[in-house]
Structure formats: structure tokens, C-alpha cells
C-alpha positions in Angstrom: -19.1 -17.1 -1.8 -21.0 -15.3 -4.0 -19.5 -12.9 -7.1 -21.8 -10.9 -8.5 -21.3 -7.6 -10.8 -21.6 -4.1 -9.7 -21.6 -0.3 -10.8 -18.5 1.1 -9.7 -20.2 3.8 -8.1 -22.4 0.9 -5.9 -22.1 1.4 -2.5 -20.3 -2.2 -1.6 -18.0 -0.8 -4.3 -16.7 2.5 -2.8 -16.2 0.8 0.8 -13.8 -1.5 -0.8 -12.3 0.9 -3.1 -11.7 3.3 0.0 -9.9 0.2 1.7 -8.0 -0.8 -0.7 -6.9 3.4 -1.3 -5.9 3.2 2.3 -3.8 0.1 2.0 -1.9 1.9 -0.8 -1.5 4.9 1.1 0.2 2.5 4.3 2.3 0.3 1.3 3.3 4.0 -1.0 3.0 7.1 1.5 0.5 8.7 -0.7 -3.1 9.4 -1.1 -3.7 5.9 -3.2 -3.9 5.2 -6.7 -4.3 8.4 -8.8 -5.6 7.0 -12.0 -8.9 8.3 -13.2 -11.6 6.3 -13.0 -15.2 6.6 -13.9 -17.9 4.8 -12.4 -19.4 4.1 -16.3 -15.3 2.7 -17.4 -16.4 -0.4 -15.9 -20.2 -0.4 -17.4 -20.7 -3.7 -20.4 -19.9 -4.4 -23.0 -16.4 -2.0 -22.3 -16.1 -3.7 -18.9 -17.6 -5.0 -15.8 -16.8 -4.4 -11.5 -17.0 -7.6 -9.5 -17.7 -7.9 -6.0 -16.9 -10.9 -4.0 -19.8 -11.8 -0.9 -19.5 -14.2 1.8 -22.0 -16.2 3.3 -23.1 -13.4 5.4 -23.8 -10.9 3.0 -20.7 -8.6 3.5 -18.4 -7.5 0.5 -15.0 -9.3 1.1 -13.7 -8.7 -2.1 -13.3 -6.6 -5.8 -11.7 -6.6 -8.8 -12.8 -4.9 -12.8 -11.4 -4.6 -16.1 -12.3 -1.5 -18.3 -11.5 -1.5 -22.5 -8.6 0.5 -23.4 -7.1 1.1 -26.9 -4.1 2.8 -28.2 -4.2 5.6 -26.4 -0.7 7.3 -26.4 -0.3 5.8 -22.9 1.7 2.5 -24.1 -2.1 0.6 -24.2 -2.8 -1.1 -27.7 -6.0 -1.7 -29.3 -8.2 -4.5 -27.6 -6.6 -3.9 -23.9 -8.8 -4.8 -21.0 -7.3 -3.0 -18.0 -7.2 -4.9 -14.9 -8.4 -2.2 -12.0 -9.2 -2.3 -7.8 -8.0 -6.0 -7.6 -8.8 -6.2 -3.6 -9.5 -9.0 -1.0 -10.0 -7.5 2.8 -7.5 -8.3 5.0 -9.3 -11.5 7.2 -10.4 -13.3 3.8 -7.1 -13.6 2.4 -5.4 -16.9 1.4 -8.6 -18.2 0.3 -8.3 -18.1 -3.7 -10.4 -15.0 -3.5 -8.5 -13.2 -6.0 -7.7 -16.3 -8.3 -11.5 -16.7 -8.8 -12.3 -13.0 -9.0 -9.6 -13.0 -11.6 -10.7 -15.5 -13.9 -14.1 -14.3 -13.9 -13.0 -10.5 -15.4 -10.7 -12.7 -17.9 -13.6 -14.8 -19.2 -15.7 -11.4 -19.1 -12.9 -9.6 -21.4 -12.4 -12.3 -23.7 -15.8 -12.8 -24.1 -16.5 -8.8 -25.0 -13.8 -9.1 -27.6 -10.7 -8.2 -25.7 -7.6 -9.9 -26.9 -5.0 -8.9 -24.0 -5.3 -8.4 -20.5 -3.0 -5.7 -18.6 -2.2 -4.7 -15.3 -0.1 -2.1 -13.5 1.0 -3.0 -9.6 3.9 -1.5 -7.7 6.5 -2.9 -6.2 5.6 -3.0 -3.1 3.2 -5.1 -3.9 4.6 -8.2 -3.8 1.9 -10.8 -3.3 -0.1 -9.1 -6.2 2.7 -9.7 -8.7 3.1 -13.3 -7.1 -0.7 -13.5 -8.2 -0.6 -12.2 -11.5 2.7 -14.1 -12.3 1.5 -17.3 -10.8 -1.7 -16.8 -13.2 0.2 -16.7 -16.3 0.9 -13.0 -16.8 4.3 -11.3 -17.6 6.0 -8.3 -18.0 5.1 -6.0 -20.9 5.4 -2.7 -21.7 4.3 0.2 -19.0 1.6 2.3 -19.5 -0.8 4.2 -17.7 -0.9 6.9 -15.7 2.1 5.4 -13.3 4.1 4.1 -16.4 6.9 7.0 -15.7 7.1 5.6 -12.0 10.2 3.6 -10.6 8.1 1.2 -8.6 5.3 0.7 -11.1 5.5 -2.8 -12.7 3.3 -3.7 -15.7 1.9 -7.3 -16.8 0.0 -8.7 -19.5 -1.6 -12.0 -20.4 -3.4 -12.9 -24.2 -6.4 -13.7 -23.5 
């Protein structure tokens, strides 16, 4: 497995964004997740898009973290945001995520970030397992879900 970063806008990156936006439209009913992204959110030093490759070349797996400060949206100063988390459905189970996830934390802390923060719903279970499992907790909501029953939001010192 290779892991290698990416511009959001990278072509390996939209097919797994659109597969992960279908997955929440099957989990939530709706058209995906609504919050704005921009291709240069994820761009260093203010963040960085992984993709996950397996021995054949194809893109199995995703995951980015973008700065965010206090921004009236229940973020604080030194936030990375934890965004497009995704592993395709045959390659789960594998630590997939684990690895992509400790990459983007050793990425955040080493561009300065001080917390890591994440926003998953509730119908999501196995992502909350993951996050939980990997040392984060609840905090504070925020974000463009933050007023949403389902939304849960977790947070980790990095």
C-alpha cells in the first residue's frame, strides 16, 4: 500500500470523494455532506489530502485535514479539521483508515496544529468506533452540521 498526497481537485480524489458522497446519501437520505470545500483548504502548510493505493495502482482509500481557527463555528485557533475519511467498500478491515489517520495527525502536528477535530454522524458507527478507538473524544460541535441531531463531534490534542 502506497499513501501518497494529492490536490483535492486530483482526479483519484473526486472518484473517492463521489463514493464516499454516495455512501452518505444511502447512510442520511440526502445529497452527501454539504460542507464547503475547496480544493486549495487541503493545499500545505494549511493542510494536506491523502490517497491510499494498492499494489495495483487503484485508489482504495482518502482521508485530509485543512487549518481552521476561531471562526464563529465552535472551531478554536490551531484546529486541523479532519475531512473525506474514506476506505472503498472491498478494502475494509485492513487498518486502512488507522494508517491514513496517523499520517494527517503527524502532518497537523507537524504544521503547527495543536488539536485535531472531526464531525461524523450517527449513523456512522464504525467511524466513531475508529476515532474513539484512536484516542479522540467528544468536544464541542461545530461546523456546518453542528445544529444537527445526528452530528457527533471529536477531538484529539495533538
Amino acid at each position: 500500500m502506497i499513501i501518497r498526497p494529492v490536490r483535492f481537485d486530483h482526479p483519484d480524489a473526486l472518484k473517492l470523494n463521489d463514493e464516499v458522497q454516495a455512501e452518505y446519501h444511502v447512510r442520511y437520505g440526502d445529497g452527501g455532506d454539504a460542507t464547503a470545500l475547496a480544493a486549495t483548504d487541503f493545499d500545505p502548510p494549511r493542510g494536506v489530502y491523502l490517497i491510499a493505493y494498492d499494489e495495483q495502482g487503484r485508489p482504495v482509500a482518502t482521508g485530509g485535514w485543512r487549518s481552521q481557527d476561531d471562526n464563529g463555528e465552535g472551531n478554536e485557533d490551531g484546529d486541523a479539521e479532519l475531512k473525506r475519511m474514506f476506505v472503498v467498500e472491498g478494502m475494509r478491515g485492513r487498518g486502512l483508515a488507522r494508517r491514513i489517520l496517523a499520517a494527517l495527525e503527524e502532518d497537523a502536528r507537524r504544521a503547527g496544529r495543536i488539536r485535531m477535530v472531526l464531525e461524523t454522524g450517527t449513523k456512522q458507527p464504525e467511524a466513531i468506533a475508529l476515532y474513539t478507538s484512536c484516542g479522540y473524544a467528544p468536544c464541542g460541535k461545530f461546523g456546518y452540521y453542528r445544529e444537527y441531531e445526528e452530528s457527533r463531534c471529536f477531538a484529539k490534542r495533538l
